[in-house]
N, C-alpha and C positions, 0 to 999 in steps of 0.2 A: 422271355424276359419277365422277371415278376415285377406287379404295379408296386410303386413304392407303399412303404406302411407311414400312415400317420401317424405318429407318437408312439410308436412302437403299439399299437394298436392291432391287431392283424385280425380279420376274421376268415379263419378258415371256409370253406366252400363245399366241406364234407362233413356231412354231420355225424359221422361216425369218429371223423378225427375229432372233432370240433368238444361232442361228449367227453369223451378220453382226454383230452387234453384238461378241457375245462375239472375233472375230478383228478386229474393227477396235480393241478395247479391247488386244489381245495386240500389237499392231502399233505401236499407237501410243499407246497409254496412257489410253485415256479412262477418266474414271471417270463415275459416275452423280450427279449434283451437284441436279437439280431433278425432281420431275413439276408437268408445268404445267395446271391442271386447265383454264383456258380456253382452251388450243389442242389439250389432248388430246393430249399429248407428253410424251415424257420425255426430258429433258435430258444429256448427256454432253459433259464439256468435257478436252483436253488442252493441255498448256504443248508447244506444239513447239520452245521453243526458238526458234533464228533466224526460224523460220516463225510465231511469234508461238501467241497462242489460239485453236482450234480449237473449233467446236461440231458436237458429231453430235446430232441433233434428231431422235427416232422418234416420228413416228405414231402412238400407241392408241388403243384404244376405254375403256368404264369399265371394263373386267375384264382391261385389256393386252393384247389381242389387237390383231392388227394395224389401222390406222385408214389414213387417205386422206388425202391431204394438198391441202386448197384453198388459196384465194388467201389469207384468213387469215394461213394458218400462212407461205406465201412471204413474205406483206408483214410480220409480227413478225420472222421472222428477218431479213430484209432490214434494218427498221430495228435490230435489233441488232447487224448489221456496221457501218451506216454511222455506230449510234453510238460505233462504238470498243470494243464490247465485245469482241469475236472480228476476227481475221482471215479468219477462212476458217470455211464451215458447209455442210451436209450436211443434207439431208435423207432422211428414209430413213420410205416407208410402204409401204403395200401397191397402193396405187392413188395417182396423179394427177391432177385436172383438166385438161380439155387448157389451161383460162387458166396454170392452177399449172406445169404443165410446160413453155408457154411462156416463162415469166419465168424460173423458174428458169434456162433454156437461155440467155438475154438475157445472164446474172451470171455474170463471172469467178470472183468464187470463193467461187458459191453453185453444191453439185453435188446428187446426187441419187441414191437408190440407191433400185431397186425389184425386186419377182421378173424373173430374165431381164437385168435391166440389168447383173449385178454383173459386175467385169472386174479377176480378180487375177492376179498374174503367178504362174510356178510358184514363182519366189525368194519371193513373199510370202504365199504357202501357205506354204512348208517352213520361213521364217522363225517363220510363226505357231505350227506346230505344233511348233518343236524348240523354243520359248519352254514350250509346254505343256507340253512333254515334261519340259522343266528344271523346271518347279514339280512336276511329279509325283513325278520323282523325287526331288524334295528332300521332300517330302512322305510318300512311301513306306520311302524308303533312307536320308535324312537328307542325301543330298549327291548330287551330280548327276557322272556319270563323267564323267572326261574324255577315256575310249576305250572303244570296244566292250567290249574285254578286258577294262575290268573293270565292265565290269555282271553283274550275277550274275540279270537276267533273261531270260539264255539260256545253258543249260549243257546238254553233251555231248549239241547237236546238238537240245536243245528248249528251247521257249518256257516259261519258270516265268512272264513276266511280261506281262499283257495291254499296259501302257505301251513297252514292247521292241517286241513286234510289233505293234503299230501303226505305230513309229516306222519300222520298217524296210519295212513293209509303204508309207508315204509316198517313202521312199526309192524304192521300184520305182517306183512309179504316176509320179512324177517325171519317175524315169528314163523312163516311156515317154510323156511327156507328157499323160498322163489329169487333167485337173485336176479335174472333176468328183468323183473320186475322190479327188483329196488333199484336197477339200471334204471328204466323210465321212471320211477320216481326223479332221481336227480337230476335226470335230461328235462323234466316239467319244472323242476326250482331253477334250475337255469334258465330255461324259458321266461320262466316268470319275474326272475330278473331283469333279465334283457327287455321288458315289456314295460319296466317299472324304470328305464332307462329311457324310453323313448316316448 
């Protein structure tokens, strides 16, 4: 049985889910709207706009840790697109079935996100994490610069501010096409969120 969520609050208990979720919520807006105690999922839905209702469907266990996604959990989402509730859904666990990951693979636009599967581009890394980077600093500074020059988290030639170089340190890894790395960049601004939360 999963604990209840506070205000619809959830914190996942896998920090692979936990990254993924959190940049697909920066990308695209999901929020946490349901935990569904009989598929053992937690719910995220965004308005896309033209692209209609969006549902990202994760996987848990009782204590949120990552979970496995059977035929269940394919066939309830399933019938939630075809009944009009969502355009498009996502599933996202730690493991597959091979029945589960058949069908999913069958459905236009039922996708699937597991360790190893995930495929961002560098643009929507760097989109994710300058999104971060703008709540922080609003957050920290009260406003978000709108040039290097005038952040005042790097002055004559050092870093005062762990939000700066991270941001710049994305920049590089980028630039050299490390994506892996601009994954931990934005696993560290959420971090440092969560930090500046508590």
């Amino acid at each position: 049985m999963l604990a209840p969520c506070r205000e619809m609050e959830v914190e996942l208990r896998s920090s692979w889910q936990d990254i993924q979720v959190e940049l697909l919520k920066s990308l695209h807006g999901f929020e946490v709207t349901d935990v569904n105690e009989e598929l053992g999922s937690v719910d995220y839905v965004a308005e896309a706009g033209d692209e209609g209702r969006r549902l990202l469907r994760v996987m848990v266990d009782g204590q949120f840790k990552a979970g496995t996604a059977g035929m269940k959990a394919v066939e309830r989402t399933l019938e939630d697109l075809e009944g009009g509730a969502y355009d498009e859904a996502i599933l996202m666990a730690e493991g597959f079935t091979s029945a589960s990951k058949v069908a999913v693979m069958k459905e236009e636009n039922l996708g699937y996100i597991s360790p190893g599967s995930e495929h961002y581009s560098i643009t929507e890394l760097l989109e994710g994490i300058e999104r971060q980077t703008q709540r922080l600093c609003e957050v920290k500074c009260g406003d978000f610069p709108t040039s290097a020059d005038e952040c005042k988290g790097y002055v004559d030639g050092r870093y005062t501010c762990l939000v700066r170089l991270v941001s710049d340190d994305a920049d590089f890894h980028a630039e050299m096409g490390w994506l892996h790395l601009l994954m931990k960049d934005f696993d560290k601004l959420v971090n440092l969120q969560r930090d500046l939360k508590t």
